[in-house]
N, CA, C and O atoms as CSV, one atom per row, in Angstrom:
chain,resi,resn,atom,element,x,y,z
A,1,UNK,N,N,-17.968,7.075,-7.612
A,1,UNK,CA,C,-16.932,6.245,-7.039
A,1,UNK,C,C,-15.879,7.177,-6.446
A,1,UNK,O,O,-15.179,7.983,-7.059
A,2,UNK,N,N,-15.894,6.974,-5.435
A,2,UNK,CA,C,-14.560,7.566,-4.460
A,2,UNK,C,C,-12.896,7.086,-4.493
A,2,UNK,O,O,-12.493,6.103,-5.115
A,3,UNK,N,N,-12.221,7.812,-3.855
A,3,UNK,CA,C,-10.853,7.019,-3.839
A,3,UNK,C,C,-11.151,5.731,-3.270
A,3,UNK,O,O,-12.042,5.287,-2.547
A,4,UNK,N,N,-9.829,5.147,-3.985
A,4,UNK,CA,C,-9.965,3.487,-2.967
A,4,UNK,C,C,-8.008,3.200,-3.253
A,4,UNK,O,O,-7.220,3.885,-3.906
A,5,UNK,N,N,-7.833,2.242,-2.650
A,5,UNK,CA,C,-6.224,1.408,-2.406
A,5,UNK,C,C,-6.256,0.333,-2.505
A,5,UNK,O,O,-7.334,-0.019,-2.025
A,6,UNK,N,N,-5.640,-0.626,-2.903
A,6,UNK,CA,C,-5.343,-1.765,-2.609
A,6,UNK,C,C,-3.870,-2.001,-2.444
A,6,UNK,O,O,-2.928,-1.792,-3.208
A,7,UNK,N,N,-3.945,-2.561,-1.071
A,7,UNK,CA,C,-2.688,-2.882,-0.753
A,7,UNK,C,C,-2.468,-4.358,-0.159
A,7,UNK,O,O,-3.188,-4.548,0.821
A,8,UNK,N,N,-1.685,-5.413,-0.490
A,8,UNK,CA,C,-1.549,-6.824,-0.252
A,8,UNK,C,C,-1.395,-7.051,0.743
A,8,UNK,O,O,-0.598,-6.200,1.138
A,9,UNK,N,N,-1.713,-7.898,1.784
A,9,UNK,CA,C,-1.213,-8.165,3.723
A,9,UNK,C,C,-0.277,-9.208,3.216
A,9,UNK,O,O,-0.744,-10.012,2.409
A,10,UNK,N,N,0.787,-9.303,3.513
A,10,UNK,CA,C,0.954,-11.141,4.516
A,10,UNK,C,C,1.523,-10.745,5.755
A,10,UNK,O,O,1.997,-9.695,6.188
A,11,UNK,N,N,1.325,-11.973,6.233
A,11,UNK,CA,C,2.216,-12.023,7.861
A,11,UNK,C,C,1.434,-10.925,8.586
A,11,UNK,O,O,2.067,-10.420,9.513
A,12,UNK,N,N,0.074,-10.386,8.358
A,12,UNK,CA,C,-0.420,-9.277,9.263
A,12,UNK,C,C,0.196,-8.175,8.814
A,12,UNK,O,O,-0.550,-7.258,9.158
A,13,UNK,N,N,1.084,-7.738,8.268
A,13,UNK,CA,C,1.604,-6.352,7.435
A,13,UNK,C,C,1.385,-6.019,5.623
A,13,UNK,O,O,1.533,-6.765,4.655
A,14,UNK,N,N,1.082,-4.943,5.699
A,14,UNK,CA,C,1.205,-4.231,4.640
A,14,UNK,C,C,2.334,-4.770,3.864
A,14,UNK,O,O,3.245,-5.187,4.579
A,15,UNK,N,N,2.539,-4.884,2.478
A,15,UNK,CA,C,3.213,-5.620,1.332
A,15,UNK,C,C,3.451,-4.149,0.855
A,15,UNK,O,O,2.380,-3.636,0.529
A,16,UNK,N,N,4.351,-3.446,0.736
A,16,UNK,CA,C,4.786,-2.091,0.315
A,16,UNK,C,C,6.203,-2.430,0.139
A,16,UNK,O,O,6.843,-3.315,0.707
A,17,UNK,N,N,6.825,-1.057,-1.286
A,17,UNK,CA,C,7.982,-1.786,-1.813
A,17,UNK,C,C,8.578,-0.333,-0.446
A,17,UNK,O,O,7.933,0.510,0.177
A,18,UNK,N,N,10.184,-0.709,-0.495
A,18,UNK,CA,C,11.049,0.014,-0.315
A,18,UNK,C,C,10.992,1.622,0.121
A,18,UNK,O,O,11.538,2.098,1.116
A,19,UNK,N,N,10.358,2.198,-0.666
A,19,UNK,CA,C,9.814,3.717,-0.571
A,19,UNK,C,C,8.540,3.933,-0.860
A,19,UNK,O,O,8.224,5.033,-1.314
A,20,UNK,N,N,7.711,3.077,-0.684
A,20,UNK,CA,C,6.607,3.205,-0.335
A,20,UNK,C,C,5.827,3.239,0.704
A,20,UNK,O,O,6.021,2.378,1.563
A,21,UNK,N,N,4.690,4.281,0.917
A,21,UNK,CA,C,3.781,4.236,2.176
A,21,UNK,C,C,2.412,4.390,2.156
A,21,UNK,O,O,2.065,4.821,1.056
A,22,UNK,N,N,1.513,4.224,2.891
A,22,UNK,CA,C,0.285,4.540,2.381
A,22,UNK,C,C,0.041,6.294,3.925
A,22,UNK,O,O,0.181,6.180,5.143
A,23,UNK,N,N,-0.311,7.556,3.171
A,23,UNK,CA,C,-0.438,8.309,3.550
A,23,UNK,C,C,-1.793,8.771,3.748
A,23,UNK,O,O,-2.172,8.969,2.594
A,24,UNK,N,N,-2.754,9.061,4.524
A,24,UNK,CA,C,-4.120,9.875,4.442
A,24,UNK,C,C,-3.890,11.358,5.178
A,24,UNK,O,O,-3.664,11.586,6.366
A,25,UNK,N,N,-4.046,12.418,3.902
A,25,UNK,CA,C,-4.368,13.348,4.331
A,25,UNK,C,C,-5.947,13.982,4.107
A,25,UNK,O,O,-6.693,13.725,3.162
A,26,UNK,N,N,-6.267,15.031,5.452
A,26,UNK,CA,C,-7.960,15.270,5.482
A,26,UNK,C,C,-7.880,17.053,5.413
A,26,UNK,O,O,-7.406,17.858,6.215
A,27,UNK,N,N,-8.473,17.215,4.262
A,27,UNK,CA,C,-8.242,18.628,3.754
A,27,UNK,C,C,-9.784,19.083,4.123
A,27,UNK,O,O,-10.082,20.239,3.823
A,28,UNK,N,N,-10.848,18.208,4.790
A,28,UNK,CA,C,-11.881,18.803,5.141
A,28,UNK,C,C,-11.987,19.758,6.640
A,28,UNK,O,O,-11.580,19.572,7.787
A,29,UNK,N,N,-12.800,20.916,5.918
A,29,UNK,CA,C,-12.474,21.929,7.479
A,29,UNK,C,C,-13.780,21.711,8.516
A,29,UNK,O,O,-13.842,22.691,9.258
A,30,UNK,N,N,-14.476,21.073,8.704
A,30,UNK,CA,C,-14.903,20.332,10.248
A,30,UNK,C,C,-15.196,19.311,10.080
A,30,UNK,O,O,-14.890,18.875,8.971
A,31,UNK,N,N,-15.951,18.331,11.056
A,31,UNK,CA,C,-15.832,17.166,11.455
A,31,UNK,C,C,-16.931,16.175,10.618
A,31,UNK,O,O,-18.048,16.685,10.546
A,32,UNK,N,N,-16.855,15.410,10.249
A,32,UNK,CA,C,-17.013,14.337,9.345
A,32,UNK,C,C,-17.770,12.940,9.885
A,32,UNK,O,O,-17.021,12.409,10.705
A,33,UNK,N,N,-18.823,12.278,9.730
A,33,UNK,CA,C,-18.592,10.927,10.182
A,33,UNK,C,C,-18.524,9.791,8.756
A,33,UNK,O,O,-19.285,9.761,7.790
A,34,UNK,N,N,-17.255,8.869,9.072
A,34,UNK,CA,C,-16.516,8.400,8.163
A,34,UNK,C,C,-16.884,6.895,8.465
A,34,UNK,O,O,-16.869,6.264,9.522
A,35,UNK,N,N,-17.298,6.447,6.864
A,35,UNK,CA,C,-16.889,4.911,7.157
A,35,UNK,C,C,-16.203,4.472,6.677
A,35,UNK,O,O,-15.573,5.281,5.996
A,36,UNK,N,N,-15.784,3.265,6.571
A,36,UNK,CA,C,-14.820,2.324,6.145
A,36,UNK,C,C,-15.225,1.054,5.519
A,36,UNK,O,O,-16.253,0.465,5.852
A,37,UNK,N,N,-14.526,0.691,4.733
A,37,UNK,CA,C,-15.354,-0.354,3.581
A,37,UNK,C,C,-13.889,-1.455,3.400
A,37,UNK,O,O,-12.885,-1.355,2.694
A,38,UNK,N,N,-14.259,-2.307,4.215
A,38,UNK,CA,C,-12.892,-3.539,4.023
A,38,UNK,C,C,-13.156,-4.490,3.432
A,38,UNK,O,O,-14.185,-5.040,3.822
A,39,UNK,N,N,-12.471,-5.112,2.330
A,39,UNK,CA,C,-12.888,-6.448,1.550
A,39,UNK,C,C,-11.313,-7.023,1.609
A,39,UNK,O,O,-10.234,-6.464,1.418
A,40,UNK,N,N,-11.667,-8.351,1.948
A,40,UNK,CA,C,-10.499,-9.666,2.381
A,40,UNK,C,C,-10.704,-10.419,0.905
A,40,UNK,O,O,-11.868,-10.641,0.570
A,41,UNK,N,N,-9.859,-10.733,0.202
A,41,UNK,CA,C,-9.935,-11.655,-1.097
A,41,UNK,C,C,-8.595,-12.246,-0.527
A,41,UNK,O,O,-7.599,-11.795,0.039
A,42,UNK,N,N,-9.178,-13.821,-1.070
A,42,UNK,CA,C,-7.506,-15.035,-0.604
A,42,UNK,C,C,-7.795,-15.947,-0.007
A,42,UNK,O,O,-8.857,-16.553,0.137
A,43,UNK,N,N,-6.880,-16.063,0.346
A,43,UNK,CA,C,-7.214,-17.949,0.794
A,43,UNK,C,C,-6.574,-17.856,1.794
A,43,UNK,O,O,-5.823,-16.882,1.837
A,44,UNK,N,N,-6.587,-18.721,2.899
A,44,UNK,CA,C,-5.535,-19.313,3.828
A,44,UNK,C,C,-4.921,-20.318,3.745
A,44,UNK,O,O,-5.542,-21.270,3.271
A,45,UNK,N,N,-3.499,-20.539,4.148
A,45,UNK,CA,C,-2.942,-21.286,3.932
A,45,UNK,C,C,-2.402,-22.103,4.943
A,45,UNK,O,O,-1.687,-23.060,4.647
């Protein structure tokens, strides 16, 4: 298991307090092909 985040949307934005951010740094030295793994949990309202 790799890193992972969870971070809350509403309104189309990120739900982060005050001094919070979400940062990615890439400490790998050449090029990479990367995927991405998105999961939506919730309802609409």
């Amino acid at each position: 298991m790799g890193p992972s985040l969870s971070v809350p949307v509403r309104d189309q934005r990120l739900v982060t307090g005050t001094w919070h951010r979400v940062v990615v740094i890439n400490h790998d030295n050449g090029p990479r092909k990367r995927t991405i793994a998105l999961t939506l949990t919730g309802m609409t309202v």
